[in-house]
PLY file of the C-alpha trace (Angstrom):
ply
format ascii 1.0
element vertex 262
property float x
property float y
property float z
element edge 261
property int vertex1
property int vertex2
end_header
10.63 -32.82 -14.43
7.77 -33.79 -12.31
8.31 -36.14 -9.55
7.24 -39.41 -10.00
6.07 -41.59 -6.46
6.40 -45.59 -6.95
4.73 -47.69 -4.72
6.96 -50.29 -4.14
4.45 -53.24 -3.08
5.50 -55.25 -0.17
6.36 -58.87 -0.61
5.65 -59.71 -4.10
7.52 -56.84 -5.70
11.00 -57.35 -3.17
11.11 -60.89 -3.63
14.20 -62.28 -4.95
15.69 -58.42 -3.98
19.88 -58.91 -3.63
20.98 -61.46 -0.79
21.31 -59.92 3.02
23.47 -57.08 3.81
26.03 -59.07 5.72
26.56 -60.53 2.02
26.39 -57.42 0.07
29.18 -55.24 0.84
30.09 -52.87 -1.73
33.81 -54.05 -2.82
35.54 -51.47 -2.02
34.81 -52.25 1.71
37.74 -50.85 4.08
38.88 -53.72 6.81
39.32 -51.19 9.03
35.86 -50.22 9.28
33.43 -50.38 11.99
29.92 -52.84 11.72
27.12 -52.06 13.86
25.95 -55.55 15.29
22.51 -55.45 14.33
20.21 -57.22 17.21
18.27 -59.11 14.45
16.68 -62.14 14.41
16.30 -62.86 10.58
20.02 -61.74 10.42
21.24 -65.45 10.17
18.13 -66.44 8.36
18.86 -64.16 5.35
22.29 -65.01 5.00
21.15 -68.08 3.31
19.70 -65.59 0.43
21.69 -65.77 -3.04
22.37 -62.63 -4.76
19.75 -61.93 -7.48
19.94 -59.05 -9.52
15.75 -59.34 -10.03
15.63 -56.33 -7.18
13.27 -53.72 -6.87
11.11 -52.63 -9.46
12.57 -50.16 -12.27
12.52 -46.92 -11.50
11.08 -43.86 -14.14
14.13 -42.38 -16.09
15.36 -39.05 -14.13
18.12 -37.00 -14.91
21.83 -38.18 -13.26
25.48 -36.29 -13.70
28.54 -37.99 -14.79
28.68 -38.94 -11.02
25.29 -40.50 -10.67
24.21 -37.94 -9.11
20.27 -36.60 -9.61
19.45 -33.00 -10.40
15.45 -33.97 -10.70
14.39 -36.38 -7.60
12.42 -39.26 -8.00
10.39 -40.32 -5.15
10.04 -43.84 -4.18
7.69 -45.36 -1.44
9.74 -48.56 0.73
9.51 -49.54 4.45
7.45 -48.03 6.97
7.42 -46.12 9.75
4.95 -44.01 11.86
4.33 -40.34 10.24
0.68 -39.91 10.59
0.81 -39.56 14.55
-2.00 -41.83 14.87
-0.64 -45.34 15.81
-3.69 -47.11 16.02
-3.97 -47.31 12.60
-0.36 -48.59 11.64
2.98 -47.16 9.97
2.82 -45.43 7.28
5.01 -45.99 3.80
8.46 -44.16 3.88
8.99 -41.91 1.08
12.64 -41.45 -0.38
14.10 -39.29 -2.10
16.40 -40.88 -5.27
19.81 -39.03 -4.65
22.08 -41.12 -6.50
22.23 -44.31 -8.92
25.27 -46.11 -9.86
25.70 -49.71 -10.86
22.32 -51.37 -10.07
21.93 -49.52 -6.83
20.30 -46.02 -5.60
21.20 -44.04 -3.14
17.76 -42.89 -1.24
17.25 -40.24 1.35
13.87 -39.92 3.39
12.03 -37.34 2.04
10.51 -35.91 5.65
12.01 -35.47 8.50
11.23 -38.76 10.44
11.82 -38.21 14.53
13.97 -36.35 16.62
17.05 -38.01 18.28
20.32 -37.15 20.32
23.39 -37.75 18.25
24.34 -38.71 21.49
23.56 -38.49 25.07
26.63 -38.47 26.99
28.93 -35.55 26.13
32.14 -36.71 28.41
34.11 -38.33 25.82
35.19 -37.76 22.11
31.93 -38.28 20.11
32.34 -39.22 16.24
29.91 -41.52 13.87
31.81 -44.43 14.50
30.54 -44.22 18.31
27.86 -41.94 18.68
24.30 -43.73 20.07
22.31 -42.24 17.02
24.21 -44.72 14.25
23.73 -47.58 17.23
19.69 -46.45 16.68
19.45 -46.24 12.95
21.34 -49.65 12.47
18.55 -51.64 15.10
15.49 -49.67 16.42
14.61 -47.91 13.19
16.00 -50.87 10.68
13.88 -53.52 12.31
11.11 -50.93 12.73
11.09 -49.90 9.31
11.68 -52.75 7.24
10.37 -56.28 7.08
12.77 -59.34 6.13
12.17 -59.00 2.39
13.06 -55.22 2.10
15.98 -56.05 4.05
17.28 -58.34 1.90
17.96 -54.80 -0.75
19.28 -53.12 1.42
23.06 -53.15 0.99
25.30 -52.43 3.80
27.44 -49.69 2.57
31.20 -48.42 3.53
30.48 -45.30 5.17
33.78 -42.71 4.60
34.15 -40.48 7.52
35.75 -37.06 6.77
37.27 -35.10 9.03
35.49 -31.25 9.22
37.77 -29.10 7.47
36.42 -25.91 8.51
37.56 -27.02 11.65
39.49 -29.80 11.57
37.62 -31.75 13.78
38.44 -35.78 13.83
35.92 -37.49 12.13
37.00 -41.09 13.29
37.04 -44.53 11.52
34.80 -45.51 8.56
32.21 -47.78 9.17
29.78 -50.22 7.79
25.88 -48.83 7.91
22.96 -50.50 6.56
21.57 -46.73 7.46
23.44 -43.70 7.59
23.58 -40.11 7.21
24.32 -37.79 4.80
27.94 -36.19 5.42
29.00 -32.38 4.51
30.64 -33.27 1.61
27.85 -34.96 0.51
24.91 -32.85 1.64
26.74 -30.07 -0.21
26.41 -32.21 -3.79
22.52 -32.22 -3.65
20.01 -29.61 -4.59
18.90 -27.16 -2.26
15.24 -28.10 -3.11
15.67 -31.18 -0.81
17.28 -30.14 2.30
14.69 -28.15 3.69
12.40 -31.02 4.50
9.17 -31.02 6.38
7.96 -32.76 9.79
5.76 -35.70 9.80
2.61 -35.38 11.66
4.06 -37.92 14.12
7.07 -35.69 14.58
5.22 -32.38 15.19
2.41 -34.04 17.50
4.93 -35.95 19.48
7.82 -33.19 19.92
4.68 -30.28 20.18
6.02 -28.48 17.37
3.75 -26.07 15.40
2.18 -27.41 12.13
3.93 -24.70 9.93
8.03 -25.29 11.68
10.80 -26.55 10.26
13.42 -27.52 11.96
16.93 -28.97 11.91
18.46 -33.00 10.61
21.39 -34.08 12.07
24.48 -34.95 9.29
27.11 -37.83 10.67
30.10 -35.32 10.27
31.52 -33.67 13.58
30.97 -29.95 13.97
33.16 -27.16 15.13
34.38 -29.84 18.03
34.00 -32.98 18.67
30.85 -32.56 21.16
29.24 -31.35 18.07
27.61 -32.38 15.11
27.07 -30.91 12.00
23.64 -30.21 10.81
21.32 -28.67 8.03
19.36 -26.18 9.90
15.49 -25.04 9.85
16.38 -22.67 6.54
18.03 -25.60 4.92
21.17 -23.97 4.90
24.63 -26.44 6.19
25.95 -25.62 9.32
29.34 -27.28 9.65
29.77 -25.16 13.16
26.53 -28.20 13.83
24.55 -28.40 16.96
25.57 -30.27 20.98
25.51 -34.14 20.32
23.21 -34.19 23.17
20.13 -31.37 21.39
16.88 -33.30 21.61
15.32 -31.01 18.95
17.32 -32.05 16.17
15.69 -34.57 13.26
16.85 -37.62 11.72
16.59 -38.38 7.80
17.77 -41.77 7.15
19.56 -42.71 4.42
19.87 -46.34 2.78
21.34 -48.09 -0.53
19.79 -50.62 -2.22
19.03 -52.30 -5.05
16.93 -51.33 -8.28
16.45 -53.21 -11.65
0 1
1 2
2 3
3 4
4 5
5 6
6 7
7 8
8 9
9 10
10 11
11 12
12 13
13 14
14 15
15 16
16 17
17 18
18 19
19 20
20 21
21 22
22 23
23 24
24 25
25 26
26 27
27 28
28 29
29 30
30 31
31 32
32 33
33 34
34 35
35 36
36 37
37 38
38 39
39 40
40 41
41 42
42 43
43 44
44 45
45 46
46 47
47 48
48 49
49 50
50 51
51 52
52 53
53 54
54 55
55 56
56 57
57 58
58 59
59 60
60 61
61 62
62 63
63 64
64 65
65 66
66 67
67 68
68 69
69 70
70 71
71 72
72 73
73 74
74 75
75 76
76 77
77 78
78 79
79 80
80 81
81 82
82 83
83 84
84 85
85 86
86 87
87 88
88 89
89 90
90 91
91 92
92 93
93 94
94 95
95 96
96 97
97 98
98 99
99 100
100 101
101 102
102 103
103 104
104 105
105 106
106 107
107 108
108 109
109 110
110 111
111 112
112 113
113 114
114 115
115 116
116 117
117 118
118 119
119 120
120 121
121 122
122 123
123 124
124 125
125 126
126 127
127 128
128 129
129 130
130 131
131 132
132 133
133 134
134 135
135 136
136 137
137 138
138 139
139 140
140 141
141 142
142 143
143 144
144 145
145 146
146 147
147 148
148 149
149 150
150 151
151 152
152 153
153 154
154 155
155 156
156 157
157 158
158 159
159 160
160 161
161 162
162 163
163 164
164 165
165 166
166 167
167 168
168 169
169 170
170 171
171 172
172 173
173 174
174 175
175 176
176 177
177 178
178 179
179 180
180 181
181 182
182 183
183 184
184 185
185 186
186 187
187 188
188 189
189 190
190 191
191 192
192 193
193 194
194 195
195 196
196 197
197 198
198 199
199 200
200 201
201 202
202 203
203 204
204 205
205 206
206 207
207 208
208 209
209 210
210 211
211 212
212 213
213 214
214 215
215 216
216 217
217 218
218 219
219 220
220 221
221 222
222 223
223 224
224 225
225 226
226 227
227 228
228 229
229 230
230 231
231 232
232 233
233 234
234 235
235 236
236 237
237 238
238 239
239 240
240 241
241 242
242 243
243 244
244 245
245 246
246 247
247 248
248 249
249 250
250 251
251 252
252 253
253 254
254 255
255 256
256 257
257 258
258 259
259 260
260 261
C-alpha cells in the first residue's frame, strides 16, 4: 500500500481537537502512576476545553490487526520541530508514523530520528523511565517546542506500562503518565521492521557531525541488561535489549504521542 502523507493544517484543522491532556486520561489510568509536571503556561488555560470528538482530520483507510495494530504505515504531518538544520528559516512539520488506532485515537511514532539525548546524565543511582531526565525532556522542552496550544489539546496523556526486561530481569519501575513517550521492547517488537531503521534529520547530522549516509541508534524507555542501561534499537534496526549507558550522547530520540483522529 503506498504511504499516504496528510498535512494536518495548523489551527483551523485542530480546532475543537479533544479537551487538554490533564482531562483526557485513557480510563484505564493506574493511581499509582507517575505525571510529569509539565512547566506549561497554557496548561491551566486548556483545562477549560470540553471534550469534542470533532479531532483531527480523518485519516486514509490502512490496514490494522485484530489489535489495532498497522502492517502498512500511514504518514501524518503534526507539530514541528527543527529537521532542516537551518534555523533561520523556522521548524519544520513532524512526520509520524501511524502505528496503532483504537477507539478514536492513533498511536503515532516520529518517522526520523529527531535529536540525540542522554537517557540520563547521572549514572549513581537506579535509573528507570519513571526517573530518568530524558522522559523529564520529552514531557516539557520538546512538548512545548513541538506543539502549539491547539495541537495540544489532541494530544492525550496516556498510561505508560513499564515492563520489567525479561532477558534480564532488570526493574523497570512504576508506570507513568506521558503526554510523550517511548516505544518499549514489547512494543517495538509488534511493529514492522520497515520502520525501525529510521533516518537522521539534517538538523541531527549537522549538529551531532554525523555523515550524511549514518544511521544510528533511538533510545526505547525499557531498562537494558542493568539498570544503568537502556534498551535501544541500534544503527541496523535490530532490538538490543542488552541497550546502551543511560549517559551515551550518541543515541536518538523518536517521540511517540496519542491523540485523537475522526
Amino acid at each position: 500500500m503506498k504511504k499516504t502523507i496528510l498535512a494536518l493544517m495548523l489551527g483551523l484543522l485542530l480546532t475543537g481537537c479533544a479537551s487538554n491532556v490533564e482531562n483526557n486520561v485513557d480510563s484505564d489510568t493506574d493511581s499509582t502512576s507517575t505525571e510529569v509536571t509539565q512547566k506549561d503556561s497554557e496548561a491551566d488555560d486548556n483545562e477549560e476545553k470540553n471534550n469534542d470528538s470533532t479531532s483531527l482530520p480523518r485519516m486514509n483507510p490502512y490496514t490494522a490487526d485484530d489489535n489495532g495494530y498497522c502492517a502498512d504505515f500511514d504518514v501524518v504531518k503534526f507539530g514541528s520541530y527543527e529537521q532542516d538544520g537551518d534555523e533561520s528559516n523556522g521548524t519544520e512539520a513532524i512526520e509520524w508514523y501511524v502505528i496503532a488506532k483504537e477507539d478514536g485515537k492513533a498511536l503515532l511514532l516520529s518517522k526520523y530520528i529527531l535529536d540525540e539525548k542522554e537517557y540520563n546524565h547521572e549514572t549513581t543511582e537506579d535509573i528507570t523511565w519513571e526517573n530518568c531526565e530524558l522522559r523529564v525532556w520529552l514531557n516539557n522542552d520538546f512538548y512545548n517546542n513541538a506543539f502549539n496550544k491547539d495541537e495540544k489539546t489532541c494530544i492525550k496523556t496516556t498510561t505508560v506500562v513499564n515492563e520489567d526486561n525479561l532477558t534480564y530481569q532488570t526493574n523497570a519501575g512504576q508506570d507513568t503518565k506521558d503526554s510523550v513517550y517511548l516505544l518499549s521492547i514489547d512494543e517495538v517488537n509488534t511493529y514492522s521492521d520497515s520502520i525501525l531503521l529510521a533516518e537522521n534529520t539534517a538538523y541531527v547530522t549537522s549538529k551531532y557531525a554525523l555523515d550524511s549516509d549514518a544511521y544510528i541508534s533511538w533510545w526505547l524507555r525499557s531498562p537494558g541488561n542493568t539498570v544503568r542501561y537502556a534498551a535501544v534499537v541500534d544503527s541496523e534496526g535490530a532490538v538490543s535489549d542488552y541497550g546502551s549507558f543511560v549517559n551515551s550522547t550518541d543515541v536518538g530520540v523518536r517521540p511517540v504521542i496519542k491523540v485523537d483522529y475522526a
